[in-house]
MIZA-25348 format. One line per field, with one value per residue (C-alpha): x, y, z negated; residue in three letters. Coordinates in steps of 0.2 Angstrom, whole numbers. Example, Ala and Ser with C-alpha at 12.3 -4.5 7.8 and 13.67 -1.06 7.14 Angstrom:
BEGIN
x c(62; 68)
y c(-22; -5)
z c(-39; -36)
aa c(ALA; SER)
END
This chain:
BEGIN
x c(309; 289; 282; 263; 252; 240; 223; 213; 219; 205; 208; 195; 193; 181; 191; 192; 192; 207; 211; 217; 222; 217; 228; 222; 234; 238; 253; 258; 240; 229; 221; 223; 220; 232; 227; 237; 236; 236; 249; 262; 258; 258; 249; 230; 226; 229; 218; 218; 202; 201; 186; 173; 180; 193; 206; 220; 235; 252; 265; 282; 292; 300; 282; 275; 289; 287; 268; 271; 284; 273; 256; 267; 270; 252; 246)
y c(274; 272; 259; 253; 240; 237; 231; 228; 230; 227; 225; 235; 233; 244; 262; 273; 261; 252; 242; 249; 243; 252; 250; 252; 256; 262; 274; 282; 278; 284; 276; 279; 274; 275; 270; 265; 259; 241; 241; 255; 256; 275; 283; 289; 296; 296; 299; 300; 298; 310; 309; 303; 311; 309; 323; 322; 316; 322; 304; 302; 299; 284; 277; 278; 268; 253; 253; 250; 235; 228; 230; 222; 208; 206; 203)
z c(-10; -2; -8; -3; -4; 10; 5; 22; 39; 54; 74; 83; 100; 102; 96; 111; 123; 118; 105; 85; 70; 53; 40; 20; 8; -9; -11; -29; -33; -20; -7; 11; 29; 48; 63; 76; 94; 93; 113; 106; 87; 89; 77; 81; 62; 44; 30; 13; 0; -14; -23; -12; 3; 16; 22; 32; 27; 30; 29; 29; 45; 34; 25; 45; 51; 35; 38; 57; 52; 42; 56; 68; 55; 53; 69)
aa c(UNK; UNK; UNK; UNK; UNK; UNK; UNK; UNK; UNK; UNK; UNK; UNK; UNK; UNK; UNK; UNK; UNK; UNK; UNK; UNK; UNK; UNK; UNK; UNK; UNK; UNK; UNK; UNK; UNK; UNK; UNK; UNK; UNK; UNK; UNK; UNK; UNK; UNK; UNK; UNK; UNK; UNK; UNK; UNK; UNK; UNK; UNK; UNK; UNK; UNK; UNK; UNK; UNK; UNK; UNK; UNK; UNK; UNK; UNK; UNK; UNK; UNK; UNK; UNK; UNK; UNK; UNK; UNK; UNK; UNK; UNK; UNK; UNK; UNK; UNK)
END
């Protein structure tokens, strides 16, 4: 089962032109970061932060999918 936390989400208006939602979570003790579009919820990046750095993370289909319900929740 995936199981998060999310500790910050933020609405930007200003991400590209339209409007985002990043998304902070922890995740079997790492800390990451998605963004989606804030009118579809499609997915504009994912990160993850390893010691002092970020890199791209590779998500499941299914943690995407509960981090979407949960955004949509949330805003």
């Amino acid at each position: 089962m995936d199981t998060f936390e999310i500790t910050h989400m933020i609405i930007d208006e200003h991400f590209n032109g339209e409007e985002s939602v990043t998304t902070d979570f922890t995740h079997n003790n790492k800390d990451y970061s998605i963004t989606f579009k804030k009118s579809d919820l499609e997915v504009v990046n994912t990160w993850i932060f390893e010691e002092e750095t970020s890199l791209p993370a590779n998500l499941s289909e299914n943690m995407i999918e509960l981090l979407r319900e949960e955004v949509k929740k949330n805003i």
